[in-house]
C-alpha positions in Angstrom: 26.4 11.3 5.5 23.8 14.2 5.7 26.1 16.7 4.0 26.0 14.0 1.2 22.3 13.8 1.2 22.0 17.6 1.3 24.5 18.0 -2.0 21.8 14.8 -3.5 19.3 17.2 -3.1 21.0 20.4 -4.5 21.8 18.4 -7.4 18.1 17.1 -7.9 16.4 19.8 -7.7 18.8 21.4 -10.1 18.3 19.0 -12.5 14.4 18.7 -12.4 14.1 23.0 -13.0 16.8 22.0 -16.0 14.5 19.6 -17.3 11.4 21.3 -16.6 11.8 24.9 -15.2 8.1 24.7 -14.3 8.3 21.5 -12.0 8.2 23.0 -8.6 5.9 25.7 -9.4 3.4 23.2 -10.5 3.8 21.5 -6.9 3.1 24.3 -5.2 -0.4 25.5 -7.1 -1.7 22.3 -6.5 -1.6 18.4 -5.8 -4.4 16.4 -8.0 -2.7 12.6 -8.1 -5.1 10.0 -8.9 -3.8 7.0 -7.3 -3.4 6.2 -3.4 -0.6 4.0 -2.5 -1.0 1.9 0.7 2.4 0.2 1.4 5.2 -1.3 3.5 7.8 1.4 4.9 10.3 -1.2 3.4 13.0 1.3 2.1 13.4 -1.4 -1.0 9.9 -0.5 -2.0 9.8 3.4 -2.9 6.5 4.1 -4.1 7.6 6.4 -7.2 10.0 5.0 -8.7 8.6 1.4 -8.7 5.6 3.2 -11.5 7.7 5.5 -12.7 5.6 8.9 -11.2 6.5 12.4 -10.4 6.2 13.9 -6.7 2.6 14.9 -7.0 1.2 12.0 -9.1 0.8 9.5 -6.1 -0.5 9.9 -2.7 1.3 7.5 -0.4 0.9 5.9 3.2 2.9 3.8 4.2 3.1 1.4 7.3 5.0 -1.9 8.4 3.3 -4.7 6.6 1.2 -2.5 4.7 -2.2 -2.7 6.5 -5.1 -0.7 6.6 -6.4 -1.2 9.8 -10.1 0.1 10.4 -9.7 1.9 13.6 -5.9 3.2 13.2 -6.6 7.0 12.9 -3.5 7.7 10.4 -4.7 4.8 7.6 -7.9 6.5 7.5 -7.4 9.9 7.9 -5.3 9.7 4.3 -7.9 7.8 3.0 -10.7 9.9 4.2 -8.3 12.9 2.2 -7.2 10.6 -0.3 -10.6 9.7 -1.2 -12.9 13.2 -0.2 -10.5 16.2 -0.8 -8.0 14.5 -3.4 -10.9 12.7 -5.4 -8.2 9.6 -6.1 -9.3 7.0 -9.2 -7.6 3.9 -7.9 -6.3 2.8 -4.2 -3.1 0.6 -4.6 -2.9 -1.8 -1.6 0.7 -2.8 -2.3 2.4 -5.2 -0.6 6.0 -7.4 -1.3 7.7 -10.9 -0.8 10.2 -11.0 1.7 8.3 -8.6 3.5 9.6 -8.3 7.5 6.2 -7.6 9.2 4.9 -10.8 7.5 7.5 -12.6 8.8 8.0 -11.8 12.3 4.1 -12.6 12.4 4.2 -16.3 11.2 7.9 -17.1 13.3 6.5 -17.7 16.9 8.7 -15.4 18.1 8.1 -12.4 20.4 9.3 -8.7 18.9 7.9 -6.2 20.7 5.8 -3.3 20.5 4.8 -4.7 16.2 3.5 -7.7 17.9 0.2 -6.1 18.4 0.6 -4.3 15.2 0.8 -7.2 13.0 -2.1 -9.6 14.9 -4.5 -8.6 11.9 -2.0 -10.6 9.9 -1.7 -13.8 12.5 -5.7 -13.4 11.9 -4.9 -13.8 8.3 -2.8 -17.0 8.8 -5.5 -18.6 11.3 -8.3 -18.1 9.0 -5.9 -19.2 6.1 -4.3 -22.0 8.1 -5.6 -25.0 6.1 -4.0 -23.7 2.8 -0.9 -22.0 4.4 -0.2 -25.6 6.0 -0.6 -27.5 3.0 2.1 -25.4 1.2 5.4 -27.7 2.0 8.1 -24.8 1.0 8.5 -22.1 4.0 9.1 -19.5 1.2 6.5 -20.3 -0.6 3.9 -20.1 2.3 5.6 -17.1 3.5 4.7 -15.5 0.0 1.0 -17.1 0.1 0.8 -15.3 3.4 2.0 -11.9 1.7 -0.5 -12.4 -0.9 -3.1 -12.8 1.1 -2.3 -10.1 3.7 -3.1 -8.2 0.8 -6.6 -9.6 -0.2 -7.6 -9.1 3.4 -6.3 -4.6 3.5 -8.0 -4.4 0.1 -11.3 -5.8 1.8 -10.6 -3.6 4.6 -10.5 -0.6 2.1 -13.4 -1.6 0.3 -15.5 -1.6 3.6 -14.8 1.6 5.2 -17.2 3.7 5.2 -15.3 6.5 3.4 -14.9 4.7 0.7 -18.8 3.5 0.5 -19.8 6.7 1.3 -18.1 7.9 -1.8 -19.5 5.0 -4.1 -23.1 5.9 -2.8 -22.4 9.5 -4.2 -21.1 7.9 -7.6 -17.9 8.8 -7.2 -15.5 6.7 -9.1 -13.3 5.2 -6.9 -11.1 1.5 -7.9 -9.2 -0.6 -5.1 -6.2 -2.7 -6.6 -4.3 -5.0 -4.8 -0.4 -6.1 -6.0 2.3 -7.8 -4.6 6.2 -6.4 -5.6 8.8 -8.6 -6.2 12.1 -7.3 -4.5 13.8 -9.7 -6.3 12.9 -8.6 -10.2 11.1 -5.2 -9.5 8.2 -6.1 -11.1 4.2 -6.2 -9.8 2.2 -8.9 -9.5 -1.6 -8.0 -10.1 -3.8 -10.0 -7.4 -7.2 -11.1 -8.9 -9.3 -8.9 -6.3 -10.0 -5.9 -7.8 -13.0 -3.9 -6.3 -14.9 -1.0 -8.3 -17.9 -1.0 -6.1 -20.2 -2.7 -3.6 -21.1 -5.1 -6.0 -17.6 -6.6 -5.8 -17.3 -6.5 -1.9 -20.3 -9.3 -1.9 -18.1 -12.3 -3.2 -16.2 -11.5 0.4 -19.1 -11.9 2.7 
């Protein structure tokens, strides 16, 4: 199996120098993407492919359940580079339906060590518990529950203090949130959009 994924590579890079004899010289003089992409480590969800970018268009971090928790040093260290050294346009908080992390935290059951990862998410549910229970269909509230694990990382995004600090120097920065559909491959643009402090007010 890794001979096979050794010959995959041989043959890619191969064929990106055909195409563009340029590409890999280009990725080593420097790395200027414009987007951040915060998202599961699903491996039906690659990053790339789903917006049809090169290596070195998209920054990406990538966690179960795609969250952004405020005091988890890896999240915010890419961000912190992301946003200061990279000088990113738009953070993607991406997250999908079917997604495992959201799952196991709305099951009752016990799994482990991503218990305590995914409590921000059982947060989520309990302060969402009046509309998640009024949604009849299992899928359906599982979905809800997607969405609005989503809503609540792009709020976390909004409020660190990397990102404000940058807004308060004028620096452009634009936090998206979207939900992937595994079963279609298409996004699903969540109304919460934030381009500055003004827009993190409707969440207080």
């Amino acid at each position: 199996m890794l001979s096979d994924l050794i010959a995959n590579n041989r043959a890619w890079a191969a064929g990106s120098t055909e195409k563009d004899p340029a590409f890999f010289s280009r990725l080593v003089d420097q790395q200027s993407p414009e987007y951040l992409w915060i998202g599961c480590s699903d491996s039906r969800v690659p990053a790339n492919e789903i917006v049809g970018l090169a290596p070195g268009e998209i920054f990406v971090h990538r966690n179960v359940a795609n969250l952004a928790p405020p005091k988890d040093l890896n999240y915010r260290s890419v961000l912190q580079y992301a946003v200061e050294v990279l000088k990113v346009k738009h953070i993607l908080v991406v997250g999908h339906y079917g997604c495992g992390g959201v799952i196991a935290s709305a099951d009752g059951q016990k799994h482990g060590l991503v218990d305590k990862w995914i409590q921000p998410i059982r947060k989520t549910y309990d302060e969402n518990r009046e509309e998640l229970t009024a949604i009849k269909d299992q899928k359906r509230r599982l979905e809800r529950l997607v969405e609005l694990n989503v809503v609540r990382q792009v709020q976390n995004v909004g409020a660190d203090p990397f990102v404000t600090g940058a807004w308060a120097r004028g620096q452009e920065v634009a936090i998206h949130g979207w939900v992937y559909e595994l079963a279609t491959g298409l996004i699903k643009e969540l109304s919460v959009n934030i381009t500055g402090p003004n827009d993190m007010r409707r969440f207080d």
